[in-house]
DRENDO-1510 file (C-alpha; in Angstrom, 1 decimal, always signed):
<recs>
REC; n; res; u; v; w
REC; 1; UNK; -10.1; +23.2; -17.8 .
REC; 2; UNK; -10.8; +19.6; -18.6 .
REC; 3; UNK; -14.6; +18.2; -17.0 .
REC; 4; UNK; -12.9; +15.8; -14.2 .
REC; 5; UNK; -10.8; +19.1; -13.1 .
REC; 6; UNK; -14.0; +21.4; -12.6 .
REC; 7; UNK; -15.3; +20.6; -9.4 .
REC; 8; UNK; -13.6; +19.6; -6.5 .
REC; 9; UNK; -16.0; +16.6; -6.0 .
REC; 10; UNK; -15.0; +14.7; -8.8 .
REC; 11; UNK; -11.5; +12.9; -8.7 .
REC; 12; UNK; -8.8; +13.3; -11.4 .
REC; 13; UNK; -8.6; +9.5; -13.0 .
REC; 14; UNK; -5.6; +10.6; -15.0 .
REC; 15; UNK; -2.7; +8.2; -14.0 .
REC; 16; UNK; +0.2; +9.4; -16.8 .
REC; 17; UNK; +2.0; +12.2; -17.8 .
REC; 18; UNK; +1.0; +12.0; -21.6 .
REC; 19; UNK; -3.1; +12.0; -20.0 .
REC; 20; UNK; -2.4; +15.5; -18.5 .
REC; 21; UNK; -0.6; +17.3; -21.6 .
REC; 22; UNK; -2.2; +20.1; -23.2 .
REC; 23; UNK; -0.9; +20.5; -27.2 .
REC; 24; UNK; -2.6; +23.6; -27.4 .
REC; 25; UNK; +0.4; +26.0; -26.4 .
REC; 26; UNK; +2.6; +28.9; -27.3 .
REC; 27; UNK; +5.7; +27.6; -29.5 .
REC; 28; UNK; +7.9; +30.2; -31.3 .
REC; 29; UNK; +11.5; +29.7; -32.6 .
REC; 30; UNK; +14.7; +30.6; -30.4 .
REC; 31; UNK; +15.2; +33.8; -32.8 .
REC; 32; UNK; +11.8; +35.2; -32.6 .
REC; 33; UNK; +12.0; +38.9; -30.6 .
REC; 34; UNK; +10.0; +39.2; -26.8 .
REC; 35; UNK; +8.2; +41.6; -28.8 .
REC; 36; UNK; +6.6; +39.6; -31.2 .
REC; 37; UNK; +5.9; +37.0; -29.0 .
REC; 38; UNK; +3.9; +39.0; -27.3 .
REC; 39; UNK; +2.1; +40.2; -30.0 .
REC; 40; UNK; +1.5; +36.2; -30.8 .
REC; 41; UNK; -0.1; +35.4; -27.0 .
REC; 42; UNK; -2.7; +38.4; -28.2 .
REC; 43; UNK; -3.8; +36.9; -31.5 .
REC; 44; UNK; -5.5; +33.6; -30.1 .
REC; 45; UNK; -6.4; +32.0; -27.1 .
REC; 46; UNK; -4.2; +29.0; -25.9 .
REC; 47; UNK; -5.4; +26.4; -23.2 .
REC; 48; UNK; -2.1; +27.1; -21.3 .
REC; 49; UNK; +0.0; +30.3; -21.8 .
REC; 50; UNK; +2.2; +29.5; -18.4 .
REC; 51; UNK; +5.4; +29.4; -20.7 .
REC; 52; UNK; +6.5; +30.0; -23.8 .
REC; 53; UNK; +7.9; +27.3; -25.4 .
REC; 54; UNK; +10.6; +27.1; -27.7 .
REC; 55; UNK; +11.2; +24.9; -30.7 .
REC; 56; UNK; +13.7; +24.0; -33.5 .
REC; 57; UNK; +12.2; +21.8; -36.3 .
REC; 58; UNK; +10.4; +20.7; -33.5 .
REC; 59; UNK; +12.4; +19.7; -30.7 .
REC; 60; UNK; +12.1; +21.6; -27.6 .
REC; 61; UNK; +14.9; +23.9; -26.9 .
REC; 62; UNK; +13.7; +25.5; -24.1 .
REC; 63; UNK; +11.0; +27.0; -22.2 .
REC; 64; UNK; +10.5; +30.8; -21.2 .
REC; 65; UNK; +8.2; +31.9; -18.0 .
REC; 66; UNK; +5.2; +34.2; -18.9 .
REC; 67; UNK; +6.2; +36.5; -16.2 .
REC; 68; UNK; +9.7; +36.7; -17.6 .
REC; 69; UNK; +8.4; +37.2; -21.0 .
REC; 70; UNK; +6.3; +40.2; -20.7 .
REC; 71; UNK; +8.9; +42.5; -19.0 .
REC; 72; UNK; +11.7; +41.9; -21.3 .
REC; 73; UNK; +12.8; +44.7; -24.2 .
REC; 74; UNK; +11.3; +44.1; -27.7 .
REC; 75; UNK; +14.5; +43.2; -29.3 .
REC; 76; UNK; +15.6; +40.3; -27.1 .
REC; 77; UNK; +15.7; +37.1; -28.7 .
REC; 78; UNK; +13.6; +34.2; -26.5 .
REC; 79; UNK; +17.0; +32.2; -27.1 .
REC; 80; UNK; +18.5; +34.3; -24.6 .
REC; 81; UNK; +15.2; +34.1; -22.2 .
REC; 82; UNK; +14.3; +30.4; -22.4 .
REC; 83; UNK; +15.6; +28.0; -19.8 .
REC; 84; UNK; +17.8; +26.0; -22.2 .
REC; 85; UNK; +17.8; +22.7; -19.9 .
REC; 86; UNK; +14.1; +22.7; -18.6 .
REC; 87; UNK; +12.7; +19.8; -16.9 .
REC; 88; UNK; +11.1; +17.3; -18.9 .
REC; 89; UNK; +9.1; +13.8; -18.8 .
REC; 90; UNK; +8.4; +11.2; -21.2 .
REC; 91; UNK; +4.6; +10.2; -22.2 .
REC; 92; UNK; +4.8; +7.2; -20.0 .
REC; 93; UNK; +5.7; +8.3; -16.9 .
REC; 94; UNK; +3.8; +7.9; -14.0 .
REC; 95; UNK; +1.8; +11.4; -12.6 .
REC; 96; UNK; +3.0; +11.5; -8.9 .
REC; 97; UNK; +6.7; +11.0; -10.6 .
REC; 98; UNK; +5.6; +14.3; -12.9 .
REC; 99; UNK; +4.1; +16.2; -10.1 .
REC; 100; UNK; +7.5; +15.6; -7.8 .
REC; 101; UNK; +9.7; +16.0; -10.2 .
REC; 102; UNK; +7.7; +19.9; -10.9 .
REC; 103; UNK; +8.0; +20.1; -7.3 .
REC; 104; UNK; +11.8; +19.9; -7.0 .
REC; 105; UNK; +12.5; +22.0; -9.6 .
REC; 106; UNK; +10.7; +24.8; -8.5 .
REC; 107; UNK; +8.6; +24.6; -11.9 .
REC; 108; UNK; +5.0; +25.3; -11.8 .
REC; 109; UNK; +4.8; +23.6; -15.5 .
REC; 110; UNK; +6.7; +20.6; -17.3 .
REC; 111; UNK; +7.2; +20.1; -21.1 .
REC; 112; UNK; +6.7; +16.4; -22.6 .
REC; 113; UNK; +9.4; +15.2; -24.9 .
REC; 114; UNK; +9.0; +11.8; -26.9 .
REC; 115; UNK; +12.1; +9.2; -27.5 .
REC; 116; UNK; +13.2; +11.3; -30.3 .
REC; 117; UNK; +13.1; +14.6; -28.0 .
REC; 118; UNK; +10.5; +16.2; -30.2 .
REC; 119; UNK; +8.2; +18.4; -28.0 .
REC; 120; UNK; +4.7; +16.7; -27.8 .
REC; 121; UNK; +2.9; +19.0; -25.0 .
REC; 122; UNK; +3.2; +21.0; -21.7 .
REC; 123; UNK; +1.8; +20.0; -18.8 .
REC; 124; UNK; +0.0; +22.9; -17.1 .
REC; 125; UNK; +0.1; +24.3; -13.6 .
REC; 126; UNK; -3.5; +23.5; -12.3 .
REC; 127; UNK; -3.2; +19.8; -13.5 .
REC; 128; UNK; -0.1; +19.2; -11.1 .
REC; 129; UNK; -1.6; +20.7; -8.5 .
REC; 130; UNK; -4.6; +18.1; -9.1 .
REC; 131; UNK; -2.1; +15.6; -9.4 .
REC; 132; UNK; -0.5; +16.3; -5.8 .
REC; 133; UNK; -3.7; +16.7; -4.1 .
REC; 134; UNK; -5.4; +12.8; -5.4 .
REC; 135; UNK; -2.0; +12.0; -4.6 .
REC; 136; UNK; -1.8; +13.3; -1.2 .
REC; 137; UNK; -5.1; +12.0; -0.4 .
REC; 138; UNK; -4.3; +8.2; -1.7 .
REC; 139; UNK; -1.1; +8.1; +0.6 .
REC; 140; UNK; -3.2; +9.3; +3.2 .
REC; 141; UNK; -6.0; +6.4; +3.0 .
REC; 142; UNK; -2.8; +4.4; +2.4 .
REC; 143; UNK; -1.4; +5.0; +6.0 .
REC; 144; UNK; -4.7; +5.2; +7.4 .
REC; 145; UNK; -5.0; +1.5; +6.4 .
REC; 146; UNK; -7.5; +1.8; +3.6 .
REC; 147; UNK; -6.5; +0.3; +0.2 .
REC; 148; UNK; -9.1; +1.5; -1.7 .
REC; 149; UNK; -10.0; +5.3; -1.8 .
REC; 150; UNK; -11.4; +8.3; +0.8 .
REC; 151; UNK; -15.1; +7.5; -0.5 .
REC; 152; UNK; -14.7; +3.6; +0.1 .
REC; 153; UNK; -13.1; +4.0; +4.0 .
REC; 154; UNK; -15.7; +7.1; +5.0 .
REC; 155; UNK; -19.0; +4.8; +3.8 .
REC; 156; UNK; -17.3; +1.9; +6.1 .
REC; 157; UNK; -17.2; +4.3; +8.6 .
REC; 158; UNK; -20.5; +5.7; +7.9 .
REC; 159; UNK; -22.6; +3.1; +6.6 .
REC; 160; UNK; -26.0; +2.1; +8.7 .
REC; 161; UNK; -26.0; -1.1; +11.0 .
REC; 162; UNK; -27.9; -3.4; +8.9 .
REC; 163; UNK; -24.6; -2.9; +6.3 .
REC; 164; UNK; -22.3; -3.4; +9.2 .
REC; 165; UNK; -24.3; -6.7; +10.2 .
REC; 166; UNK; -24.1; -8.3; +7.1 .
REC; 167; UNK; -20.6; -7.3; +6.6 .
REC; 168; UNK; -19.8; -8.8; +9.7 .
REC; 169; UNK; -21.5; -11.6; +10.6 .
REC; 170; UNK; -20.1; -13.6; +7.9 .
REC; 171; UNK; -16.7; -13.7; +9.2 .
REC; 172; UNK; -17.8; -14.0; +12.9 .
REC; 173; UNK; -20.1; -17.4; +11.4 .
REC; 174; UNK; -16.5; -18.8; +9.9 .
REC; 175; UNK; -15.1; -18.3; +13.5 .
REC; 176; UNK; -18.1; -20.2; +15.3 .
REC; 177; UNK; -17.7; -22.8; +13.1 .
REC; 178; UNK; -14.3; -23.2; +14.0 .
REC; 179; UNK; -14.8; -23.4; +17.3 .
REC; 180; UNK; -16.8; -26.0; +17.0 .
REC; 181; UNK; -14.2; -27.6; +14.9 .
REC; 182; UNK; -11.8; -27.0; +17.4 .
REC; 183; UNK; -13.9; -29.3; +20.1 .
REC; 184; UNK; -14.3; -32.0; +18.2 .
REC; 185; UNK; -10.3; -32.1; +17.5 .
REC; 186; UNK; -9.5; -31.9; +21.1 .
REC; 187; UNK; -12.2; -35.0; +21.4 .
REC; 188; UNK; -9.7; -36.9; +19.2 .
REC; 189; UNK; -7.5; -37.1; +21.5 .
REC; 190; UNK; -9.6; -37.7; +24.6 .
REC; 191; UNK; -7.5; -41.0; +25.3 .
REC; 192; UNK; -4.6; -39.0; +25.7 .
REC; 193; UNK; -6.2; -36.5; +27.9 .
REC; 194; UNK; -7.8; -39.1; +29.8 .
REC; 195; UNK; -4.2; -40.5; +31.0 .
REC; 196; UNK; -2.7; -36.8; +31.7 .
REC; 197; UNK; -5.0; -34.3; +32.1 .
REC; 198; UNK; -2.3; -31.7; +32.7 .
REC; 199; UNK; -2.3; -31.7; +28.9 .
REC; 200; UNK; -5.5; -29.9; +29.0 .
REC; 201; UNK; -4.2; -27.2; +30.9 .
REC; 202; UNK; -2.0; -25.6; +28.5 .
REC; 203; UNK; -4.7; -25.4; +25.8 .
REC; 204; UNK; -5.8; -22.1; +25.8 .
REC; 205; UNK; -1.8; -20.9; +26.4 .
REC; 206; UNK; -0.8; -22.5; +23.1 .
REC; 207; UNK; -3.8; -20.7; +21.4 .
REC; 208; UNK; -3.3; -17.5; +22.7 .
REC; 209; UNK; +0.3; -17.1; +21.9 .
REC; 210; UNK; -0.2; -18.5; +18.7 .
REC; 211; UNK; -2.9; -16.0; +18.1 .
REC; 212; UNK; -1.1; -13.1; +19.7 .
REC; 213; UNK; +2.1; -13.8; +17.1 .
REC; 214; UNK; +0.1; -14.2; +14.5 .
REC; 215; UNK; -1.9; -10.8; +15.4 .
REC; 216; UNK; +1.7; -8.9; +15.7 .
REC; 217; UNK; +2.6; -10.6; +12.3 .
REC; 218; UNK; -1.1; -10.0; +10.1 .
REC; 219; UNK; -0.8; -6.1; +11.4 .
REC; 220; UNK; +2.7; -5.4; +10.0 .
REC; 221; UNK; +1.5; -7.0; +6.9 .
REC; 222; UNK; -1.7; -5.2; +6.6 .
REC; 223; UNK; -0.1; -2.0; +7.2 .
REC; 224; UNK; +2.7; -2.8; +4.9 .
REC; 225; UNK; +0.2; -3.6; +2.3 .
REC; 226; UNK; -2.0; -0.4; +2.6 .
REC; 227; UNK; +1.2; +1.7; +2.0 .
REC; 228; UNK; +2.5; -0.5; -1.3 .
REC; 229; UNK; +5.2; -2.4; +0.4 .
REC; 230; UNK; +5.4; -5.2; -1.8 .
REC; 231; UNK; +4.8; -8.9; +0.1 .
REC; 232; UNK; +8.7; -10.0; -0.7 .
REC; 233; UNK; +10.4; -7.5; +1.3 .
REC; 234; UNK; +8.6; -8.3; +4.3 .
REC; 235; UNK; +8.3; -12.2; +4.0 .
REC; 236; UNK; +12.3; -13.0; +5.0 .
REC; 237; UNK; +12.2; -10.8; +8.0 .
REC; 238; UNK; +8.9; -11.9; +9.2 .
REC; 239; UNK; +9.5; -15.4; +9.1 .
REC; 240; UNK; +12.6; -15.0; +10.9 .
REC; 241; UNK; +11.0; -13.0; +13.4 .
REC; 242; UNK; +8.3; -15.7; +14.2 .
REC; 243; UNK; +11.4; -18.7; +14.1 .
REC; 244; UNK; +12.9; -16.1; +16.8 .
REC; 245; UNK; +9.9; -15.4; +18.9 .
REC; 246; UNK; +8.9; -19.0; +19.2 .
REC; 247; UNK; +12.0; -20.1; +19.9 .
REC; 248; UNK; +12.9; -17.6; +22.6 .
REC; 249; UNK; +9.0; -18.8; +24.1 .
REC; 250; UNK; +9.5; -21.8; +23.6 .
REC; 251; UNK; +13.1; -21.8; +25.7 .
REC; 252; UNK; +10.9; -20.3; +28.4 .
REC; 253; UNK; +7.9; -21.8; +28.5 .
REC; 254; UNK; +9.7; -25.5; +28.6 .
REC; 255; UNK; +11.5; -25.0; +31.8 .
REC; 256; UNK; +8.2; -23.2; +33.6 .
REC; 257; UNK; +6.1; -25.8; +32.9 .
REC; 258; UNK; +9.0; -28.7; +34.6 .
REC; 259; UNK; +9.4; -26.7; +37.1 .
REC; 260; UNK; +6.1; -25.5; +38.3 .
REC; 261; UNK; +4.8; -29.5; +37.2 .
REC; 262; UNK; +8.0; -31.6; +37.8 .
REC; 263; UNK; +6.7; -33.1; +34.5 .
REC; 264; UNK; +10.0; -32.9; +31.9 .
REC; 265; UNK; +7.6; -35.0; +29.2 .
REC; 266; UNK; +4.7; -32.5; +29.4 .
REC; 267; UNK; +7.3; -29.6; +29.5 .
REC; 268; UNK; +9.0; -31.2; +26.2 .
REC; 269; UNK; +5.3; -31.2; +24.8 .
REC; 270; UNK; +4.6; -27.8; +25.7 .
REC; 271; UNK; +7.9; -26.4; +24.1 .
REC; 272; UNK; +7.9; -28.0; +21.4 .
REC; 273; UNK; +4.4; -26.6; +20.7 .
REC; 274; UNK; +5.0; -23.5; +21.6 .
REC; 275; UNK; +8.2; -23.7; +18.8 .
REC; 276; UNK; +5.9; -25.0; +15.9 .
REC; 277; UNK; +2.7; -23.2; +16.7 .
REC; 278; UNK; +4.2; -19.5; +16.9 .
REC; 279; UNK; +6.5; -20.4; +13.7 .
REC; 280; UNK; +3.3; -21.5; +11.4 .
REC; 281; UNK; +1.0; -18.8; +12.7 .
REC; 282; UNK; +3.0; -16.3; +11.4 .
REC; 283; UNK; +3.3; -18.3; +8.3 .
REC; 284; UNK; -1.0; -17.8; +8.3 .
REC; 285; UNK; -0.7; -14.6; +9.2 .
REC; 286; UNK; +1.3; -13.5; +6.0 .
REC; 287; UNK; -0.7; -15.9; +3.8 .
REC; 288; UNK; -4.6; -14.9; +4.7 .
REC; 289; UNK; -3.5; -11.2; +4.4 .
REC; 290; UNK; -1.7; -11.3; +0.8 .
REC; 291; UNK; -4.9; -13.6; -0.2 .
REC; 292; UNK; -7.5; -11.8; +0.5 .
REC; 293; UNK; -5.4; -8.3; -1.1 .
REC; 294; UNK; -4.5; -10.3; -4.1 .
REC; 295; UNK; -8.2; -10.8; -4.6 .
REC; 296; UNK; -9.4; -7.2; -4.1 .
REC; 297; UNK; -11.0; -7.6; -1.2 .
REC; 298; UNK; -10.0; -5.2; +2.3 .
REC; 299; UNK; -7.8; -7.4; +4.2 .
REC; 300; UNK; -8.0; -5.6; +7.3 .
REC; 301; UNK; -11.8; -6.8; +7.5 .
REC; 302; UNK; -11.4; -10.4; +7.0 .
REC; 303; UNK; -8.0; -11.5; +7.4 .
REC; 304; UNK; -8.8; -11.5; +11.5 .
REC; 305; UNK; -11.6; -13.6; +12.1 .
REC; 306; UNK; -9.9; -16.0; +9.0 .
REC; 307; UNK; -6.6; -16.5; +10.8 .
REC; 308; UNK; -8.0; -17.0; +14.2 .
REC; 309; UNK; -9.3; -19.6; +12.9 .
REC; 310; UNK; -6.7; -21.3; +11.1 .
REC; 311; UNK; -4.1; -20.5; +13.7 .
REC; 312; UNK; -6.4; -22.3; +16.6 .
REC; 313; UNK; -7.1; -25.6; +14.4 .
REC; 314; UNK; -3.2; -25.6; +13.4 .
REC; 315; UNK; -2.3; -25.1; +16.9 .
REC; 316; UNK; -4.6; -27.6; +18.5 .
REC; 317; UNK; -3.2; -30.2; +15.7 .
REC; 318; UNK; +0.2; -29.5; +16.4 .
REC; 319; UNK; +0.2; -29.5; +19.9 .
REC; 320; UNK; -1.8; -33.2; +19.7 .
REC; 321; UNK; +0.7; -34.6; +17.0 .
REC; 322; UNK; +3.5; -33.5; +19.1 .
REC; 323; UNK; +1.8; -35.5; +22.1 .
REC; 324; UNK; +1.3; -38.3; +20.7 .
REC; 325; UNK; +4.7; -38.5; +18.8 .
REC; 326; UNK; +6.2; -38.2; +22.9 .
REC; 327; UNK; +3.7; -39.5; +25.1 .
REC; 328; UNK; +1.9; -42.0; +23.0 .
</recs>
């Protein structure tokens, strides 16, 4: 068995069918009797005996099961034994393709053809089974909204407080900042506060539904992109989505505001707000994600605090432009 296979501690880093293939197998011609090649699996030792493989000027004809091989009478040829159409994979293909496709046909080992169909190996039984199980546990950190591996998500988990501190902090600085940011933006426009202060109150609104879209929108992407759905399929829809939702909020939140206010400019304001600020915080919320995944780093950790803070400078901007495009 090879090193990486002999303890259950170490992962298999094999990632192709030609990295699993052992060479060193039993190959006898179709005509050759059961009885002499048995008398062949006792003369050496062979890294796999799982099958019997069969060859003409080498190209693989078929492939015959040990335990079919060792009951069957001495004269029978292994051309009437072999499986004459057995499952096979090319060098290239990818290991959880090889492991699935053993899987479905109910074989416990898979011969390796080249272009030319000239037999090159069989992969064995207890490398499959490897195969499935780093498999199994990659999908699982997948959906569990690691991208990395089992060891990186349990020492996040696990790792002491001074780790999580300085992990942390970082991100939470970026948000301070941006608060104060945010302050002096709103002192910007103090003029146009000064004249209606109504336009004050629907601060914190704007940046909450901006915020809470954006949230909804960085989730379905950071769980799209811990299971490998690529960042096209899910741009389309999301961008719709956010057109819909702040459209449909924006339709509500317009007529509130007139008619708890009786102000129809600071209700235009409002809407028009809530339109533009819901649409391009789901815009961030795609972006920061993709960014941050594109440069190996765990988008789930920083993507957050990141897009808060875009998405309340953005909306705070937008919300002031669109005043003083209608107001003055």
């Amino acid at each position: 068995m090879p090193r990486d296979l002999q303890s259950l501690g170490e992962p298999v880093v094999f990632e192709t069918a030609a990295e699993h293939v052992c060479t060193d197998v039993p190959v006898f011609a179709p005509d050759c009797r059961a009885a002499e090649a048995r008398q062949g699996l006792t003369e050496r030792r062979y890294e796999c005996a799982s099958h019997v493989v069969v060859c003409r000027d080498g190209r693989l004809c078929g492939m015959v099961r040990i335990e079919d091989l060792l009951p069957a009478p001495n004269h029978v040829t292994l051309a009437t034994l072999m499986e004459q159409d057995p499952p096979v994979v090319a060098p290239g293909v990818d290991q959880e393709v090889v492991a699935w496709r053993a899987v479905r046909h109910a074989e416990s080992a898979l011969g390796m053809v080249d272009g030319e169909g000239r037999f090159v190996g069989l992969i064995p039984p207890y490398r499959m089974l490897a195969v499935l199980l780093a498999e199994h546990e990659e999908d699982l950190t997948r959906l569990g909204g690691f991208t990395k591996s089992t060891e990186a998500a349990r020492s996040s988990s696990e790792e002491p407080v001074p780790r999580r501190f300085r992990h942390r902090l970082p991100w939470l600085l970026v948000g301070l900042l941006g608060a104060l940011v945010a302050a002096d933006l709103v002192g910007w426009f103090e003029s146009q506060l000064q004249r209606t202060l109504m336009l004050a109150f629907f601060i914190p609104g704007l940046v909450y539904l901006a915020d809470a879209v954006g949230t909804q929108t960085e989730t379905v992407v950071v769980r799209g992109l811990s299971v490998g759905v690529a960042m096209r399929t899910m741009v389309r829809r999301e961008l719709l989505a956010g057109l819909a939702i702040g459209l449909v909020l924006a339709l509500v939140a317009g007529p509130l505001v007139w008619l708890r206010w009786s102000d129809p400019t600071v209700a235009l304001c409002v809407g028009l707000a809530v339109l533009a600020a819901c649409s391009t915080a789901t815009i961030t919320a795609m972006g920061l994600p993709w960014l941050l995944y594109r440069a190996g780093m765990d988008p789930a950790f920083g993507s957050g605090p990141l897009a808060t803070v875009i998405q309340d400078l953005s909306t705070i901007l937008i919300y002031f432009a669109i005043v003083t495009a209608v107001i003055g």
